[in-house]
PATI-683259 format. One record per residue (C-alpha): x, y, z; residue in three letters. Coordinates in steps of 0.2 Angstrom, whole numbers, plus 5000, padded with zeros to 4 digits. Each point is the difference from the previous one (the first is absolute). Layout:
N
XYZALA
...
END
This chain:
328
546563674536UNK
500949924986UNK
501349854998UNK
501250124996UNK
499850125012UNK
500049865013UNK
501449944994UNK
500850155002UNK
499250025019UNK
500749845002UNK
501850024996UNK
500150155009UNK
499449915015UNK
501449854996UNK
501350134999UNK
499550095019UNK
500149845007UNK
501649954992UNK
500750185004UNK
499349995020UNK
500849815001UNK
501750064991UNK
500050145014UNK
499349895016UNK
501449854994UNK
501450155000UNK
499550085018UNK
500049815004UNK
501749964994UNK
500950175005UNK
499150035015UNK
500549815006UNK
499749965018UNK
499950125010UNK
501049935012UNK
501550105007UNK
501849974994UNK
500950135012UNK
500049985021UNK
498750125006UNK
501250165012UNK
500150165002UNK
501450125002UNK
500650025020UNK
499450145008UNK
501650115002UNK
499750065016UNK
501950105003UNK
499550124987UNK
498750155001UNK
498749984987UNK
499450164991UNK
498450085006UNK
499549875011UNK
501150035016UNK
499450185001UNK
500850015021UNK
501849954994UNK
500250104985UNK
499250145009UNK
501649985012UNK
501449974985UNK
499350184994UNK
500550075019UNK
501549934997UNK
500650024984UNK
499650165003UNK
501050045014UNK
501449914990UNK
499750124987UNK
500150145011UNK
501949925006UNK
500549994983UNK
499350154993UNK
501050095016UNK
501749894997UNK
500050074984UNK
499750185002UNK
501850015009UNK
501049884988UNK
499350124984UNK
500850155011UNK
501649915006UNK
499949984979UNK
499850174997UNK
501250055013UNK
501449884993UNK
499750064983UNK
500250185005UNK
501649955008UNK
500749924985UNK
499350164988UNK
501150095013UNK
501549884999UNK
499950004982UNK
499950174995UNK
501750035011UNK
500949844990UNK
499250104982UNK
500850145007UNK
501649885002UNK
499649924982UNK
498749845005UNK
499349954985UNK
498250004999UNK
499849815001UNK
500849995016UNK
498750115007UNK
498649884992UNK
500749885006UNK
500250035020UNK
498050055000UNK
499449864992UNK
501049905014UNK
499050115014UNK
498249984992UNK
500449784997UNK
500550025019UNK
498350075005UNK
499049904990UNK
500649845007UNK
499750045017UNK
498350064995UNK
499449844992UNK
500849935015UNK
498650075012UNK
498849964987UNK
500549804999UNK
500050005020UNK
498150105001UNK
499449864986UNK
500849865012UNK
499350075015UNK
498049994991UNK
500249834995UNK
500549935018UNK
498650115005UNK
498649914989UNK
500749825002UNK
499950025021UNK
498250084997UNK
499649834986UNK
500549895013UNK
499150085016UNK
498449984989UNK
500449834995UNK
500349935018UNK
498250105005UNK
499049924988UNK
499249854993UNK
500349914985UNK
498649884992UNK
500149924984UNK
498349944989UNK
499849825002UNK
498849934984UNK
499249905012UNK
498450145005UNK
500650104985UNK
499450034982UNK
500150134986UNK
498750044988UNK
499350114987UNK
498250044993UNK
499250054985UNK
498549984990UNK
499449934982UNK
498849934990UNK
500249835000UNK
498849914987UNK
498850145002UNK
499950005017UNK
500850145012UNK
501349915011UNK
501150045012UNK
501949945000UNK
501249985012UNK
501449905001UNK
501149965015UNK
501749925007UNK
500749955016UNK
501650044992UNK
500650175009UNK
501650035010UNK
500550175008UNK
500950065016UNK
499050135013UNK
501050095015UNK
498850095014UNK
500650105012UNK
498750015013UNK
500750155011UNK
500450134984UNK
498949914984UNK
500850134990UNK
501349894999UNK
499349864993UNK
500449934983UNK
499449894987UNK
501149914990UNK
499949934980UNK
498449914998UNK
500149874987UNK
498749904992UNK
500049844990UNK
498950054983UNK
500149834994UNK
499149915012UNK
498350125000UNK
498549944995UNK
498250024997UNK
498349874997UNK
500450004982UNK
501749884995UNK
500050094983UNK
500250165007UNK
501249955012UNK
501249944983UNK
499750184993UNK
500750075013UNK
501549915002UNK
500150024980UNK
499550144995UNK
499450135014UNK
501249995016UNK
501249904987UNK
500549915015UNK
500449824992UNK
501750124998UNK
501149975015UNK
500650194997UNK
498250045002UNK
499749895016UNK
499850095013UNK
499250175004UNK
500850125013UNK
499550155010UNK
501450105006UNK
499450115013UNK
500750205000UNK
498650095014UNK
499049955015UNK
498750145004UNK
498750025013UNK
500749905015UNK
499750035017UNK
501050065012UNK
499949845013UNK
499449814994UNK
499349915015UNK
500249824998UNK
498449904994UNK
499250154990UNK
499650054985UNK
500850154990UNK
499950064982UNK
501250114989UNK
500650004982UNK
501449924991UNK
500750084984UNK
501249914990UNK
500449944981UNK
499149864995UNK
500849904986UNK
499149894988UNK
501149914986UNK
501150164997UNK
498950135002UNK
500150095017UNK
498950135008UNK
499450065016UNK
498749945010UNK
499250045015UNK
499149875011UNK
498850045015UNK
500949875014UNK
499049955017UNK
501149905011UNK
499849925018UNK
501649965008UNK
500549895015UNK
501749955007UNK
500149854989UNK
498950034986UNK
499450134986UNK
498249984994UNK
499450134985UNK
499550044982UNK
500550134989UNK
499050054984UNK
500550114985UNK
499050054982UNK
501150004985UNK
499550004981UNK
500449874987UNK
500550154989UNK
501350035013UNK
501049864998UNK
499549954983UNK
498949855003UNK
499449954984UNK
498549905000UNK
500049874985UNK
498649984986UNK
499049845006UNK
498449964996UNK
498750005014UNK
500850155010UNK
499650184999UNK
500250165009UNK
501549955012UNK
500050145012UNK
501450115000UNK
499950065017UNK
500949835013UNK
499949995017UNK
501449935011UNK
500149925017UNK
501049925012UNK
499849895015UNK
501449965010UNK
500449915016UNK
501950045002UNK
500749915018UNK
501650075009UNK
501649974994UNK
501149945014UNK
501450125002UNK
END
């Protein structure tokens, strides 16, 4: 080979190494410590409020009811649009003798537009009282459910997220996956009717994960999770369904469902579904839940670094949590 080409060779080589130090000292600064700046909670579990899909025994009963609300209104209704009616034929009849005693038109307007505003109140009347009359009916079914169950909340003591992928790091296949103890959430069981379990906001320090290798840890929190950010902190799953519980839970077994919800990262939200196995006592809730998402899904862009190639798209996520009984 010759000097010059050599020469070039070699300032090509000076320049990846500049470029891969310029990018490792930016991750580094940006990325900082990785050490949280926001106390780690999660959102109360609401437990006087029916959450959608999930207590499938008390909204099955609301229908009943609202229903037969419906029905009430529906037949309050009928007889106030006859007595309307009827009224309005009255004053036609009244009116038309006043024409024939020269009553101007706009008399006549007037007294049937009085009869109709009439009816009309006294309808929305039965309305606002049938509306009055669900509400009391859901809150007194939220609290029966509330005083039969259990509430646990997840301790990061026995607990910890994570997430794996695959790359090739310096040539060589590897596995990656980075963890944190840093998880909070709220989980209600109801032992006699698990249909009316619930699982409350699960939140997620994104800062503090880690993996074997400190420079990726920095380009995460710089550049992939962007969770140096404190708006990009914390990631959260919002639960909307439970599927596939069973009809009784025995205390000390082990069940397994599903948990849809939306699962936000940075501010990007979609909708994940994990496969959950927990075993529950009278003080404490043991489980896991795991999920596959996508980078592409939350547009998790994998910087340009030297050594690392073929970052898998696909990422698997898991949770282990040990969640203790909240004393009521």
């Amino acid at each position: 080979m010759s000097r010059r080409a050599l020469n070039i060779l070699g300032i090509l080589i000076l320049m990846g190494i500049t470029a891969a130090i310029t990018i490792f000292a930016y991750n580094a600064i940006v990325g900082g410590s990785g050490e949280a700046t926001a106390p780690l909670t999660a959102p109360t579990l609401d437990l006087s409020t029916a959450t959608p899909n999930m207590l499938e025994t008390q909204v099955a009963e609301l229908q009943a009811t609202n229903a037969a609300l419906s029905t009430a209104v529906a037949g309050a209704s009928k007889p106030t649009a006859e007595v309307t009616m009827e009224m309005t034929a009255e004053a036609t009849a009244s009116m038309a003798e006043m024409t024939a005693e020269a009553t101007t038109e706009a008399a006549m307007v007037e007294m049937t537009a009085e009869a109709t505003a009439e009816s009309t109140a006294d309808a929305t009347s039965e309305a606002a009282a049938a509306a009055e009359a669900a509400a009391a009916v859901q809150a007194a079914g939220a609290a029966q459910i509330a005083a039969a169950g259990t509430l646990y909340r997840i301790d990061t003591d026995g607990s910890e997220v994570s997430f794996t992928l695959t790359e090739d790091l310096r040539g060589t296949p590897t596995t990656v996956v980075g963890t944190t103890d840093q998880v909070a959430g709220d989980i209600f069981v109801d032992f006699a009717n698990p249909a009316n379990s619930k699982v409350g906001v699960i939140r997620i320090n994104a800062r503090t994960l880690v993996t074997p290798e400190n420079q990726r840890n920095n380009a995460l929190r710089a550049r992939i999770l962007q969770s140096a950010e404190d708006k990009y902190q914390f990631i959260e799953f919002t639960p909307t369904a439970i599927t596939g519980l069973p009809d009784k839970v025995e205390a000390g077994s082990t069940i397994k469902f599903k948990v849809t919800g939306d699962l936000k990262i940075r501010d990007i939200v979609q909708s994940v579904t994990f496969d959950v196995s927990v075993t529950a006592d009278a003080d404490t809730l043991t489980g896991s839940a795991t999920a596959q998402v996508t980078r592409d899904q939350f547009n998790l862009q994998i910087p340009v670094v030297p050594f690392v190639a073929n970052v898998s798209n696909e990422v698997t996520l898991d949770i282990k949590f040990t969640a203790p009984k909240v004393a009521q």
